[in-house]
C-alpha positions, 0 to 999 in steps of 0.5 A: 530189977522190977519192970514197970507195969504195962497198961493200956491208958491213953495220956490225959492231953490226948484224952481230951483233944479227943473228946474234942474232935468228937464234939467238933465232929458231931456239930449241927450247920446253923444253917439248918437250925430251925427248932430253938428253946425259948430265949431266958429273957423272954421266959422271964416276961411269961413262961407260961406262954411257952410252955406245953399244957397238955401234949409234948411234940419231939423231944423238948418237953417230952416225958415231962409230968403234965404232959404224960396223960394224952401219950395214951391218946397219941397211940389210939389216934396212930392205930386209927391212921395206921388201920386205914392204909392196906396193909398197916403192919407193912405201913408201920414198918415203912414209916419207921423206916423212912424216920430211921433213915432222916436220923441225922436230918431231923436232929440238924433241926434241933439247936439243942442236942438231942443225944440223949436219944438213941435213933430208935427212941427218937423215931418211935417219939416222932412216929407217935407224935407225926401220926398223932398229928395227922390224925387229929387233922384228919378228924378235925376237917372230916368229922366221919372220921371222929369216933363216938368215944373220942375224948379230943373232940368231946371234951370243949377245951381240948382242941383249942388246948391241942392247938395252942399246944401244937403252934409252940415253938418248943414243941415242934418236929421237922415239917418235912417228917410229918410229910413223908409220913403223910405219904406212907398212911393218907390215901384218898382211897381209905378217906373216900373223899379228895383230900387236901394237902397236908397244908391246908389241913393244917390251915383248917386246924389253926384258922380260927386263932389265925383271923386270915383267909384262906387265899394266903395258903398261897403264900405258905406253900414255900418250904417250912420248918414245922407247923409254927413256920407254917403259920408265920407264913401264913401272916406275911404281909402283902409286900415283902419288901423292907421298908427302905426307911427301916433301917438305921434309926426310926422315931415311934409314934405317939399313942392312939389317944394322943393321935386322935387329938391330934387329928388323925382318925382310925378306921378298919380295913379290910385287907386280908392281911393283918401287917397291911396297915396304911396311913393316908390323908390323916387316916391311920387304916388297921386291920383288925385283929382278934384277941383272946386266950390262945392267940396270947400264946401264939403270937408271943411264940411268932415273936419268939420265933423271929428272934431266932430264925435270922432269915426271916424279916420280922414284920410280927415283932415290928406289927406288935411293937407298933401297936403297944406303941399305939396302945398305952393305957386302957383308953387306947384299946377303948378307942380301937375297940370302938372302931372295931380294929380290936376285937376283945375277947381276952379280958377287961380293957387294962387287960389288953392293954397290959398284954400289948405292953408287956409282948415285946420286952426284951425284944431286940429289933434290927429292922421295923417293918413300919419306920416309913408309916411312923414318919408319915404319922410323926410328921401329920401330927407335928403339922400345925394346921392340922392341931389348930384344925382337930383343936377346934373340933375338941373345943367347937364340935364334940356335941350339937348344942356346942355346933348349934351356938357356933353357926348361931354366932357366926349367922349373928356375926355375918349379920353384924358384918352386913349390918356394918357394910350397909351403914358405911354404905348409907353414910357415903350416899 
């Protein structure tokens, strides 16, 4: 009789359950998510916007064709930082040890899993690209430390690419790693002169998109994710407390075109924050806010951001769609240009208008940070008095020759009158 052959395989059913426990095994805490890929709905609206141009940052975009030219430029600029700490083989080791050992922690950032990683080819991409970084800070806010040969700081549109590139929300690594590494390669001593946070040197590098002060680093001091959390701190508004009318449902306003007709004026204000908008005695005060080119980018990264990350409030989604409420044809940003709440350096007028009405499709809000002002507004413009009173000045007073014959009429008017009252007067005497 033959015997059966004996073999080494496991049943299918345990095979799979297997393959289960694994996965279940290796789940990344929610909680700890704070680098996402973009939302396909918002991709569809402008890919481009989220997408690196010249420099992949951690292991999203990394090896991707057009970035693979500054991989050269991230290694000269890690042998400088690394040649001036004491000893830079041993600052070399301690760094890639200190990432080695916080394997598991960065990629508990990462809502996608980044497995295809092994841990030594993950930490030598965010030892190369943290120390890209830091450099490029360094020698962006001391500019001794720039070589003559440096190709970042001469070429005119590098820096403003490399910072647009950095503030991606695909394209960031934990801040925590660009901490410690930080720690292990900057001494005030190889500087030689006292040395700002890491921080404020990221501030310096992202101050002139951010139209802020300096005084809201204050702000940003909290923990962060990375660096585009860094700068979404740096944007929160003077008061953090939800509006107690926002949530539930609100009604938008009109326009500001519409708006003005109606009575209600528009000034700029002078708060350091861009979120702190007020609305008083029909004056609708904004803060004014720089367009141009990379601040596209950057805001459309912020919005998407506050998409994912559910523990913070949303006050850039809620501040934009106020404003493509405010601006619905190019005659609106006309008007907010004039008073010097926009400042254009982004294109024509439709341009503008185009950008603020396409920024928040596919967006979904639960709570608008501005409900109570939109009400107040809604409710000034739908005060009678107040259209009789800006109807009379559209029809009255929009130039002197039209104020000239109206005080000309009522003098003759009055004059009339008295005339009137005297021969009454006159008549009973």
């Amino acid at each position: 009789m033959d015997q059966l052959p004996i073999t080494n395989q496991v049943p299918a059913e345990r095979t799979w359950l297997e393959s289960i426990k694994i996965e279940l095994a290796h789940l990344n805490p929610l909680s700890n998510w704070s680098i996402w890929r973009v939302p396909n709905n918002l991709l569809a609206v402008n890919k481009d916007a989220y997408s690196p141009h010249i420099i992949s940052i951690g292991p999203l975009h990394h090896g991707e064709q057009n970035v693979l030219a500054m991989e050269v430029h991230k290694l000269h600029y890690m042998l400088s930082l690394l040649a001036r700490t004491p000893d830079p083989a041993k600052s070399l080791d301690e760094c890639g040890k200190a990432i080695l050992r916080f394997d598991k922690h960065i990629r508990a950032c990462y809502a996608e899993p980044i497995d295809k990683y092994k841990e030594n080819d993950l930490a030598k991409m965010l030892l190369v690209d943290g120390c890209f970084i830091l450099e490029l800070f360094l020698r962006f806010s001391m500019a001794d430390l720039r070589l003559q040969d440096d190709p970042v700081f001469n070429t005119s549109w590098m820096v403003l690419t490399l910072r647009r590139d950095l503030a991606l929300l695909e394209n960031q690594i934990p801040f925590f790693a660009l901490e410690w590494l930080f720690k292990l390669t900057v001494k005030p001593s190889a500087i030689g002169q006292s040395l700002p946070t890491l921080p404020e040197l990221a501030f310096d590098f992202f101050k002139s998109s951010l139209y802020i002060s300096r005084g809201t680093l204050a702000v940003s001091r909290r923990i962060v994710p990375h660096l585009l959390g860094l700068i979404h701190n740096c944007y929160l508004p003077s008061s953090s407390r939800p509006n107690p009318r926002g949530r539930g449902g609100w009604e938008f306003i009109h326009c500001s075109s519409v708006l003005l007709e109606a009575g209600i004026e528009f000034e700029r204000d002078t708060t350091s924050s861009l979120f702190d908008l007020k609305f008083e005695n029909g004056v609708f005060k904004i803060p004014p806010l720089r367009i141009h080119d990379s601040t596209i980018s950057l805001f459309q990264n912020l919005i998407a951001y506050e998409q994912r990350f559910h523990g913070s409030q949303q006050y850039i989604t809620s501040y934009f769609l106020l404003m493509d409420r405010l601006i619905d044809t190019p005659s609106d940003v006309e008007l907010l240009v004039q008073r010097r709440i926009i400042e254009n350096d982004f294109g024509g007028w439709e341009d503008v208008s185009a950008f603020f009405n396409s920024i928040c499709k596919q967006i979904v809000l639960q709570d608008f940070y501005y409900a109570g002002i939109c009400e107040d507004v809604n409710a000034y413009y739908n005060t009678q008095w107040y259209r009789y009173k800006a109807d009379f000045r559209k029809d009255h007073c929009k130039n002197p020759w039209a104020i000239i014959s109206l005080v000309a009429g009522f003098v003759l008017l009055s004059f009339t009158a008295l005339q009137t009252v005297y021969s009454v007067l006159a008549y009973y005497k």
